[in-house]
N, C-alpha and C positions, 0 to 999 in steps of 0.2 A: 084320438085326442085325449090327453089328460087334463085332470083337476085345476093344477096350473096353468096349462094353457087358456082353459075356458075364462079363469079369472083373470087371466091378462086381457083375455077378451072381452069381457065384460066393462074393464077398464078405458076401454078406448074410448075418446068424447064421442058424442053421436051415434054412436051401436045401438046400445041399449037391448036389454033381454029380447023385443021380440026380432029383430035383427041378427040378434045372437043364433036363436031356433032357426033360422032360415040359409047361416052359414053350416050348422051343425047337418041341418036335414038330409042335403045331398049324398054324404058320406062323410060317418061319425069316425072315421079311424082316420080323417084328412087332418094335417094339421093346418090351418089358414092361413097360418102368418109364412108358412113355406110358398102358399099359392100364386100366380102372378096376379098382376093386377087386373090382365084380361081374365081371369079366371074369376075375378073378385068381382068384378063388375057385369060379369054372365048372370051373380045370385039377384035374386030381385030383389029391390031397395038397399041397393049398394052403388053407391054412385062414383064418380072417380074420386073427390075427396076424401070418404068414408073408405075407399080402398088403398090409396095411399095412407092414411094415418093407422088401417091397420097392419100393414109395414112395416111403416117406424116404429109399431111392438114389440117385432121381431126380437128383438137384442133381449125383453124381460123371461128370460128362460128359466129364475128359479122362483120366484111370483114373490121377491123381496122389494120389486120396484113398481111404484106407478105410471114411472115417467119414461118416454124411450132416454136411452142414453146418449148425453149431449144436453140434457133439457140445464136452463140457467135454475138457479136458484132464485128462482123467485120468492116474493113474499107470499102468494095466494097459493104458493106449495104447500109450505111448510107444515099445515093441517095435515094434509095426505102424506107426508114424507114419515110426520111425528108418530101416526096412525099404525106405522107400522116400526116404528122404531119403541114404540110402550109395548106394541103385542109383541117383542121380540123380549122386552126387559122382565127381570122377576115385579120389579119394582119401579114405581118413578116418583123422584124426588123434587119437591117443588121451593126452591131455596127462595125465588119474591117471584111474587106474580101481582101487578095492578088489577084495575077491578077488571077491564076487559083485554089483561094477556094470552096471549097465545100458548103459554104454559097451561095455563088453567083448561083451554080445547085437549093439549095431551092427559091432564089428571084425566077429563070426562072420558078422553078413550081408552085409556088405561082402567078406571072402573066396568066400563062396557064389556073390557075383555077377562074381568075378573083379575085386575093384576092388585098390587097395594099401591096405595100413594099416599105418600109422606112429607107433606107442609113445614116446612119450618118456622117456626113462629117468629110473628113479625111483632113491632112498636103499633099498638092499635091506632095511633093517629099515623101512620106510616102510610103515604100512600103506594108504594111498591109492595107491602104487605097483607091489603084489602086481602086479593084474590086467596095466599095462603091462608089468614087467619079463617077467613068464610069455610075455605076445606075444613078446616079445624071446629068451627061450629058443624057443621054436616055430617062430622061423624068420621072425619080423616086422620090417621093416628099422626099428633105431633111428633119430631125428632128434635134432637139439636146434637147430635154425633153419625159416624158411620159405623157405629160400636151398637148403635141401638136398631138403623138398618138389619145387620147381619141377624142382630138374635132375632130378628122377628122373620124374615126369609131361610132363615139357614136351615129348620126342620124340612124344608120344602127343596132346599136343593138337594141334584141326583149324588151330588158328593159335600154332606155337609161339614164345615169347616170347623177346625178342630179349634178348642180353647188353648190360649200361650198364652199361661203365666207368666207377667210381668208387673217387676216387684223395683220401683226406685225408693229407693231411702234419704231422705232428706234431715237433716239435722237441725231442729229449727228450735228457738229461743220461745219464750211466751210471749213476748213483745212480737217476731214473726208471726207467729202462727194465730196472732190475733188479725195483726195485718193481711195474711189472706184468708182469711174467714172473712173478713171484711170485702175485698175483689174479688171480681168474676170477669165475665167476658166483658161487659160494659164499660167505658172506659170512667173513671173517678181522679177529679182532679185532686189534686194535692192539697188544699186548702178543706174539703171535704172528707176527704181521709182523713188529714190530722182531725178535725173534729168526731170523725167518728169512733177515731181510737183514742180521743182525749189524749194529742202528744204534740210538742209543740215541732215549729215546722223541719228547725235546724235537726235536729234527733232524729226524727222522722224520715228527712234524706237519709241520712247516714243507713237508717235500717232496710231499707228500700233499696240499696246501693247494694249491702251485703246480698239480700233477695236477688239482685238482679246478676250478681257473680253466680249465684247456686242454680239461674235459671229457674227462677218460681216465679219472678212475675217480669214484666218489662213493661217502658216506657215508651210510648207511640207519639210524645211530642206534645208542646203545650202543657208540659206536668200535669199529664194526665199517665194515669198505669190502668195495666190490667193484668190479670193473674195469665200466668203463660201455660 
């Protein structure tokens, strides 16, 4: 019996370690989940329930699953499914998590397994952002790209990814390039803008217009922009 199997074994409700030793006892080269049920139910403290669900183990043969196959997606899964979906990843990234999401169960097992986790900053009165900002207090490195993911994994992967220079040239006016200094991701309406570039609102279209031919910033509705 191998490594993975034991751990499947170990996985099945109601086993439990010392159950476990008592399947293992008779003969260590048996695999169980091959065994019948009359054979299952010969070990002591193995009852027909406990030998039927370990059965329905049978199908987890590369020890990537907790579940027999068929099992629903349930919600009271989702911990043990995640558990092993962080220990597979380099990394996990927590884009909102409230104060008690399930996201937040994969950060803690993702740190458990020594993997990174990566918050991305929320609006402090945000409540879909509690759980990431708290990461971010605790010592969890913020992101806000997949550019800053890579450089922080990349020393660590078995083939790390090469840099590709990319160079766009924009041609922009002083009156533009004040205007996106001014935008970012957050959206600023138009009335806000012009004041903060001191320009009144008719002009202000107009340069906003050209910007959004060049593809540097665009318009999400309600004259509000953001840099693109």
């Amino acid at each position: 019996m191998n490594l993975i199997q034991i751990i499947n074994l170990l996985n099945v409700p109601r086993i439990g370690p010392h159950r476990v030793k008592k399947i293992l006892a008779p003969k260590q080269d048996q695999n169980p989940f091959e065994a019948s049920i009359k054979d299952l139910r010969a070990i002591k403290g193995i009852d027909a329930k406990a030998a039927e669900q370990i059965r329905s183990y049978r199908d987890l043969d590369f020890g990537t699953r907790e579940f027999p196959l068929g099992t629903q997606p349930d919600r009271g899964n989702f911990p043990r499914r995640n558990r092993i979906i962080s220990g597979l990843s380099h990394a996990t990234v927590v884009a909102e998590a409230g104060n008690r999401s399930g996201a937040i169960l994969t950060a803690l097992n993702a740190m458990d397994q020594n993997r990174d986790v990566f918050p991305v900053p929320g609006r402090i009165n945000d409540l879909q952002s509690v759980g990431a900002n708290r990461l971010i207090r605790n010592g969890a490195t913020p992101v806000s790209s997949g550019a800053e993911i890579i450089r922080d994994i990349n020393p660590r992967l078995f083939h790390p990814l090469q840099p590709v220079k990319k160079s766009i040239f924009i041609e922009l006016t002083d009156q533009e390039q004040l205007i996106l200094e001014v935008l970012g991701q957050d959206p600023v309406h138009i009335d806000a803008l012009a004041q903060s570039v001191d320009m009144d609102i008719t002009s202000l279209l107009e340069i906003l217009l050209k910007l959004e031919l060049k593809n540097a910033v665009q318009q999400i509705g309600g004259k509000q922009f953001v840099r693109a």
